[in-house]
C-alpha positions in Angstrom: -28.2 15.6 38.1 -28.3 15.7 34.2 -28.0 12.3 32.1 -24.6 11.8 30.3 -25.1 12.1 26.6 -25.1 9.4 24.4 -23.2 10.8 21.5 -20.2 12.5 22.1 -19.7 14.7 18.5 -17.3 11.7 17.5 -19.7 8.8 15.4 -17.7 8.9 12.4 -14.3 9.0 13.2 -14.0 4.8 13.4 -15.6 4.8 10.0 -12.5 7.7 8.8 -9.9 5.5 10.4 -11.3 2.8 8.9 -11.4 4.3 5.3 -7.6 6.1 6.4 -6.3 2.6 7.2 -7.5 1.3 3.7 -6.2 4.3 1.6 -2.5 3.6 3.6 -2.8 -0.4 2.6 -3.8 0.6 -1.1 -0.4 3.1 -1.0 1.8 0.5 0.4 0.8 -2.0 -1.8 1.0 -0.3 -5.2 4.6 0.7 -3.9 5.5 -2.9 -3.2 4.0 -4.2 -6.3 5.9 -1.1 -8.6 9.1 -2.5 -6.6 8.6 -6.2 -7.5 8.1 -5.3 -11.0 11.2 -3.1 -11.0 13.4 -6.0 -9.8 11.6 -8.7 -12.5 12.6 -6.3 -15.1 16.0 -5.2 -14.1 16.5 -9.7 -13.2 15.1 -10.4 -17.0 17.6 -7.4 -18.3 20.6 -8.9 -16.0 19.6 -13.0 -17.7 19.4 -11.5 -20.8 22.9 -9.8 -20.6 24.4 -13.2 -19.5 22.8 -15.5 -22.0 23.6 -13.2 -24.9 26.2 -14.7 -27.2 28.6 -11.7 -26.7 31.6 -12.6 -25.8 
């Protein structure tokens, strides 16, 4: 009978899911952070329009 092996070919794919999970979070949260800006801009744009003195 021959001994299982101890590695199976596969030791750094935790450490690439890993590193694939951070790059994802990175991506989603420069999107959500280019989104919040986008809405503080276009809210200070809107309260500027409304406090103008423009009739």
């Amino acid at each position: 009978m021959t001994p299982m092996p101890t590695t199976t070919g596969r030791s750094g794919q935790a450490a690439l899911e890993y590193v694939l999970a951070l790059a994802a979070l990175l991506v989603v949260v420069g999107a959500v952070s280019h989104l919040v800006a986008a809405a503080r801009k276009s809210g200070d744009r809107t309260i500027g329009i409304v406090a103008s003195d423009y009739p």
